[in-house]
C-alpha positions in Angstrom: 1.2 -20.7 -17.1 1.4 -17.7 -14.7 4.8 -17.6 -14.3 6.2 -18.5 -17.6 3.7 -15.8 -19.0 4.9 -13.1 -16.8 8.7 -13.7 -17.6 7.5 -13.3 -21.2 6.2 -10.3 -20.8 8.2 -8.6 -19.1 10.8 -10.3 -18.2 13.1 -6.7 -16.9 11.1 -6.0 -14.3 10.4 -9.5 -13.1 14.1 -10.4 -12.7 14.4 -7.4 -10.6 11.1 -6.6 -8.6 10.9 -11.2 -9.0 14.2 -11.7 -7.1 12.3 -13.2 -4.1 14.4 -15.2 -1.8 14.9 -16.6 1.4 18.6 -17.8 2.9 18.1 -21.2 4.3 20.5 -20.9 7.4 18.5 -17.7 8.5 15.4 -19.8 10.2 14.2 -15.8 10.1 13.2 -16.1 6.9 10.7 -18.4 6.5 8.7 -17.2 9.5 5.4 -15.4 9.6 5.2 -12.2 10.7 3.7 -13.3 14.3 6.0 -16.6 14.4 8.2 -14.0 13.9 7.6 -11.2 16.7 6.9 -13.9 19.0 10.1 -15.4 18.4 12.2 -12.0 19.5 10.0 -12.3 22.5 7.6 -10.2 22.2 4.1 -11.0 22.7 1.2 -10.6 19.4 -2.2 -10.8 19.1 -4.2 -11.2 15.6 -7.0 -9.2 14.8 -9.7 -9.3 11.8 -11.5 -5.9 10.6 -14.0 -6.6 7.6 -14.1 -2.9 5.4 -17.1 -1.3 3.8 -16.5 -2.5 0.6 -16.1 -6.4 1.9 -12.8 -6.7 1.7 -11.2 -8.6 5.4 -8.0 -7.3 7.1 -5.5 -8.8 9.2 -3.9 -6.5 12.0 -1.4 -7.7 14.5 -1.1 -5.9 17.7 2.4 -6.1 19.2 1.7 -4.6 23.4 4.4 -2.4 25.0 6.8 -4.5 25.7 8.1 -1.8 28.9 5.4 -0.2 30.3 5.3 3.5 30.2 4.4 5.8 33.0 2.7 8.3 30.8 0.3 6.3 28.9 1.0 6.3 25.4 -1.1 6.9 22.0 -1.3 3.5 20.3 0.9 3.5 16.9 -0.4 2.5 13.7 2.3 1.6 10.8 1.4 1.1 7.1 3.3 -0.5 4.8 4.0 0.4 0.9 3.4 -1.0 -2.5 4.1 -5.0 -2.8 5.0 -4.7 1.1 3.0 -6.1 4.3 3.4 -5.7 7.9 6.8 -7.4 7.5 8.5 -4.4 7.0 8.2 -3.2 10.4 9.7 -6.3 11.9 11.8 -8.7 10.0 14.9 -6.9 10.9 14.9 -8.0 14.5 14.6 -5.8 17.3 17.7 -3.9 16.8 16.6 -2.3 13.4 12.9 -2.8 12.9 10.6 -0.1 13.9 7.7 -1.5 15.5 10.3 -3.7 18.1 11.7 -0.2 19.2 7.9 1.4 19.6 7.0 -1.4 21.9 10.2 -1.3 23.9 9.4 2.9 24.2 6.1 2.0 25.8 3.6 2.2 22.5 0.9 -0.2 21.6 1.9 -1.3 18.0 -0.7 -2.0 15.6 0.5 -3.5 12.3 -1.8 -3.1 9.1 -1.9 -5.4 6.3 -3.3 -3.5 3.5 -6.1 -5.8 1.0 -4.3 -7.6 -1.3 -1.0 -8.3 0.6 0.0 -11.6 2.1 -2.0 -11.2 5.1 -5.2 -10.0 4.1 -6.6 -11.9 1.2 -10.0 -12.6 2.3 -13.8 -10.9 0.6 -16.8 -11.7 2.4 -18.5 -12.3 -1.5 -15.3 -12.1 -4.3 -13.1 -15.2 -4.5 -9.2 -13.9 -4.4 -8.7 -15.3 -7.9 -11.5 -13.4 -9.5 -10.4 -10.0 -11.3 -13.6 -8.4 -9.1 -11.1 -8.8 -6.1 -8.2 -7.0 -7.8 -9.9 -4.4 -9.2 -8.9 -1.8 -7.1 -6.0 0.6 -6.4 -4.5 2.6 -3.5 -7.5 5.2 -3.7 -9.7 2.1 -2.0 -7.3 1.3 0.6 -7.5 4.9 1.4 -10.9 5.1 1.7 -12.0 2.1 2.9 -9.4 0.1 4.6 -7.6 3.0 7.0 -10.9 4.4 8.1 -11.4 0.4 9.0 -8.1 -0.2 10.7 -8.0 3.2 13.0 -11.7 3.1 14.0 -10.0 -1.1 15.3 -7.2 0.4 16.9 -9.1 3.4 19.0 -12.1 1.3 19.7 -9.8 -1.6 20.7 -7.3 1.1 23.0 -10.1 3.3 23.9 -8.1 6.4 22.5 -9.6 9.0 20.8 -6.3 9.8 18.4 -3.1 7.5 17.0 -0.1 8.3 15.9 0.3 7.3 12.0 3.3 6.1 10.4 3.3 5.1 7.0 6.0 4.5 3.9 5.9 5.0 0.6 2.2 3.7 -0.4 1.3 3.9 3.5 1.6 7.7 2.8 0.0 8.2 -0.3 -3.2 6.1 0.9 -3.3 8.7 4.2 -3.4 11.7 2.4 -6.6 9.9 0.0 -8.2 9.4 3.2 -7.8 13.0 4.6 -9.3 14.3 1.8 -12.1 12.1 1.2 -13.1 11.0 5.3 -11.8 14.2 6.5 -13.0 13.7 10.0 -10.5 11.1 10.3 -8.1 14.0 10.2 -9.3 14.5 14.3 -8.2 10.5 15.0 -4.4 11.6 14.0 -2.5 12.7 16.4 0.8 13.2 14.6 0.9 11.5 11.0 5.1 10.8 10.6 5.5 10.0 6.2 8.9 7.6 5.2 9.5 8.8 1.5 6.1 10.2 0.9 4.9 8.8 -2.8 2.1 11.4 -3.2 2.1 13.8 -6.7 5.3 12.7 -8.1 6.5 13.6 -11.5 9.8 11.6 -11.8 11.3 8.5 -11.0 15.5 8.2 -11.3 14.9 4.0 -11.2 14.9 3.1 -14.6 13.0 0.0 -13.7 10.4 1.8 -12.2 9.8 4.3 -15.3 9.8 1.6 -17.8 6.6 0.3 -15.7 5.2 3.4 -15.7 5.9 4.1 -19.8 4.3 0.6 -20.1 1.9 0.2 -17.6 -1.2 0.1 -19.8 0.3 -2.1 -22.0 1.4 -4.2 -19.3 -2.1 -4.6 -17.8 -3.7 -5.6 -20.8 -1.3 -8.1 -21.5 -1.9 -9.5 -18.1 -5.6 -9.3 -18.4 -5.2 -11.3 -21.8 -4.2 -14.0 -20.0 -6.4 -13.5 -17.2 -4.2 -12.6 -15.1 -5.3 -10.5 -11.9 -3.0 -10.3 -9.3 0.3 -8.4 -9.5 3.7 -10.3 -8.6 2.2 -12.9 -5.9 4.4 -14.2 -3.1 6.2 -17.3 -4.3 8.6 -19.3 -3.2 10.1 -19.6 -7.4 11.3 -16.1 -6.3 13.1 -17.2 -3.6 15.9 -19.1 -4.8 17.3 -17.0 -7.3 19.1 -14.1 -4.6 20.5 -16.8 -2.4 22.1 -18.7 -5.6 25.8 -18.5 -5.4 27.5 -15.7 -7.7 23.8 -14.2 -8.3 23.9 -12.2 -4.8 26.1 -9.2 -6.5 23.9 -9.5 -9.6 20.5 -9.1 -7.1 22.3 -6.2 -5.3 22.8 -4.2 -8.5 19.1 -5.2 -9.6 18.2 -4.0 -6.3 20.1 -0.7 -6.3 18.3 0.0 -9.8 15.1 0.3 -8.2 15.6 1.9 -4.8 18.6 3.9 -5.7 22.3 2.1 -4.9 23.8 1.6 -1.1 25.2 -1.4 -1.2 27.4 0.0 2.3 24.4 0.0 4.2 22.8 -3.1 2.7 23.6 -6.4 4.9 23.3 -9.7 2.8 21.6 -11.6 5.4 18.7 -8.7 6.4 18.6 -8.1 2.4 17.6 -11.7 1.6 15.2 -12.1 4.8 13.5 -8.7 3.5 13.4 -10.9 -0.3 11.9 -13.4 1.5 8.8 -10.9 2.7 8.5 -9.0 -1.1 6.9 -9.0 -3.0 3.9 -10.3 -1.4 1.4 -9.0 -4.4 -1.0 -6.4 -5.0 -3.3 -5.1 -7.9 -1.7 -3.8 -11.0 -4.1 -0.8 -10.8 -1.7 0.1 -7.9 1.1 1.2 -10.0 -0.7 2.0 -12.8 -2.7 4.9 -10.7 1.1 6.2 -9.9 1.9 6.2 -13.5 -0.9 8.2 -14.4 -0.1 10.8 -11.7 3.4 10.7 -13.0 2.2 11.0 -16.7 -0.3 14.0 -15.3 2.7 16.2 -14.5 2.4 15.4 -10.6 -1.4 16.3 -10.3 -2.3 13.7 -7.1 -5.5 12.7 -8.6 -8.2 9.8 -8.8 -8.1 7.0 -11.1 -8.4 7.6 -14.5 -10.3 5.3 -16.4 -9.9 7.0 -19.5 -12.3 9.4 -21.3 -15.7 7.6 -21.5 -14.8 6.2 -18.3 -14.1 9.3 -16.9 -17.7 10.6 -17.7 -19.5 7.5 -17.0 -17.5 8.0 -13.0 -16.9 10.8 -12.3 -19.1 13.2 -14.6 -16.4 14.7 -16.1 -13.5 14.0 -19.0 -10.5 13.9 -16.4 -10.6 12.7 -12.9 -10.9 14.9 -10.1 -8.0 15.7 -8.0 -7.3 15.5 -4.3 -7.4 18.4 -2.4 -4.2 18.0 -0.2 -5.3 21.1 1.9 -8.1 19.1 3.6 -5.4 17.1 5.1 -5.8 19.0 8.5 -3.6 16.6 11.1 -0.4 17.9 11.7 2.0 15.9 9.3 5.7 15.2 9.9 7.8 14.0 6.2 11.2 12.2 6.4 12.4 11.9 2.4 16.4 10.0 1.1 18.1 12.4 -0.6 19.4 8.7 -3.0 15.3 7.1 -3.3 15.1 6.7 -6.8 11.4 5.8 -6.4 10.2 9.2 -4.4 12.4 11.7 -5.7 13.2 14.1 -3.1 12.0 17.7 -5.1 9.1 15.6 -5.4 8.7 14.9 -1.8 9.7 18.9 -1.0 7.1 20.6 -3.4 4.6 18.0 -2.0 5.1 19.1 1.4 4.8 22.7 0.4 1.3 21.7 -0.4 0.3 20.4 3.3 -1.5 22.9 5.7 -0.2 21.6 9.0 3.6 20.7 8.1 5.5 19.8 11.1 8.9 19.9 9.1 9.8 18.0 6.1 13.5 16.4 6.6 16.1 14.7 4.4 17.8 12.1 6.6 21.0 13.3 7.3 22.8 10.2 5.0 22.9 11.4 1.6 23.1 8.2 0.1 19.8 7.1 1.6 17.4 5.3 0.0 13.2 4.3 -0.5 14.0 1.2 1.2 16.7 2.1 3.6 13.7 3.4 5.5 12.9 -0.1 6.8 16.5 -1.8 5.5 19.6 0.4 6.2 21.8 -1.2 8.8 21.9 2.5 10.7 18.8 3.0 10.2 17.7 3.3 14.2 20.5 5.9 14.7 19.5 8.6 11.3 16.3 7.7 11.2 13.9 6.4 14.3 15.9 7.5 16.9 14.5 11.2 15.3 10.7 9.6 15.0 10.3 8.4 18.5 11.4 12.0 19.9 8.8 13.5 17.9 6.3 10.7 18.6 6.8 11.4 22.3 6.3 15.4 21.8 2.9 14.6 20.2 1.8 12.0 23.0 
């Protein structure tokens, strides 16, 4: 019923966001993201962090691989919309971030935001209920980072980390530093891949038809009692991998993220399919649609007017006040993501009070998820955030 429903619906967006696959002579693939780490030889430990709200985290830990002999802030990375901790590692060690942290001498802690594959546990709601999903990225901000860094210092016995996020792992920070400020003074350096905070524009037409249609889209879904956003399954994974559908799925893919099919190899492509989507709440994206329909005005959820009042004591939600982000922030935006467009990502950085620098990567054809995809990635890219990590150690 699920599935046949959602293709009904919309049926755009779920051949594009839907095409989910795995390659079956990449034994890559398949594997979990600790099967996964352990596999490259690198050694992971699993951790459990319960938030305020009741919601229970998973956090993997990935040790220095080489020992450093100035001892190293621990690195948090947070992954975006639909994502998980798979981002940071499915590549292999000679692409994926969080193999090049440990082999620079960081402690890597791996977040798995509620909702994803990994963390899909509530000490009271059951993961099917529409209680559970009934959230957006303003909870994860307020709740589960304040949860995952107090892990990570207590666990490291540091006093500050050094925060890396993408996309949605950036948005989510900046909702934290306005509304726990004084987790501003447990950041040592916070690094943003393609910042989605206040945009006004997407040039993916896939992604603006969500938006135009989000509300729609969510009653639809709740019609049919229907919670969860696009779930990990393994339907999606055989369309990609189908022979003569590859060059169809690369287009699809280019219509979201902006096209680079250069930099785009087939077998890393279909292993990232395999990890995403790996679900989320529908709230999610419609809170970036009503920022986008706001004219850019980074804000709390709207509920509508009656809502509103009933909330927040007013007709319009209040917005975030970007200025109380404090911690010295470093942005890296594509000048090709068709997701975060990049005068979005400049006049947002305008906006911070403790701007390291905000930089375009260097390849103009760059784009949202070239951040964690791109075959050079490690050269125009990482290379530049692990020289800046080490100044702010």
């Amino acid at each position: 019923m699920y599935n046949t429903t959602w293709w009904l619906i919309v049926p755009l967006i779920f051949a594009v966001v839907g095409i989910h696959s795995s390659q079956r002579d990449d034994d890559g693939a398949e594997l979990l993201v600790p099967e996964l780490i352990v596999k490259y030889g690198y050694k992971v430990e699993d951790h459990n962090v319960i938030t305020e709200d009741g919601y229970v985290l998973k956090v993997f830990q990935m040790p220095p691989r080489q020992r450093s002999c100035v001892k190293k802030k621990p690195v948090l990375l947070v992954h975006g919309l639909l994502s998980s901790s798979a981002d940071y590692v499915f590549a292999g060690p000679n692409s994926s971030l969080a193999y090049q942290l440990s082999d620079n001498g960081y402690d890597v802690w791996l977040a798995n935001m509620r909702g994803s594959r990994y963390s899909r546990e509530h000490l009271r709601l059951p993961v099917q209920s529409k209680e559970y999903w009934d959230f957006s990225w303003h909870e994860m901000g307020v709740y589960d980072l304040p949860a995952i860094i107090d892990l990570v210092l207590n666990a490291t016995n540091f006093k500050k980390l050094l925060y890396i996020g993408h996309s949605q792992g950036v948005t989510e920070f900046f909702v934290m530093a306005n509304i726990r400020p004084e987790y501003n003074n447990k950041i040592a350096l916070m690094t943003g891949l393609s910042p989605a905070v206040a945009q006004t524009r997407f040039r993916s037409p896939i992604l603006s038809f969500a938006c135009n249609y989000a509300h729609a889209i969510k009653k639809t879904l709740e019609f049919y009692k229907i919670y969860e956003f696009l779930p990990q399954s393994k339907l999606y994974r055989s369309f990609c991998q189908t022979k003569g559908l590859y060059d169809l799925c690369l287009q699809l893919y280019g219509l979201i993220f902006g096209p680079h099919p250069e930099e785009t190899d087939r077998t890393l492509l279909l292993r990232y399919l395999a990890n995403f989507p790996q679900g989320s709440s529908f709230n999610q994206l419609l809170h970036y649609a009503q920022v986008a329909a706001s004219g850019g005005r980074f804000q709390w959820f709207d509920y509508g007017r009656k809502g509103n009042l009933e909330k927040y004591r007013s007709s319009e939600p209040p917005a975030y006040n970007l200025t109380a982000a404090t911690a010295p922030v470093l942005i890296f935006y594509g000048l090709n993501d068709w997701m975060v467009h990049p005068k979005d990502a400049q006049k947002f950085s305008t906006m911070l009070p403790n701007l390291i620098a905000a930089v375009p990567v260097a390849n103009r054809k760059f784009n949202h998820m070239d951040f964690v995809l791109a075959t050079n990635v490690r050269k125009v890219l990482y290379e530049k955030v692990l020289l800046m990590l080490d100044k702010y150690n």
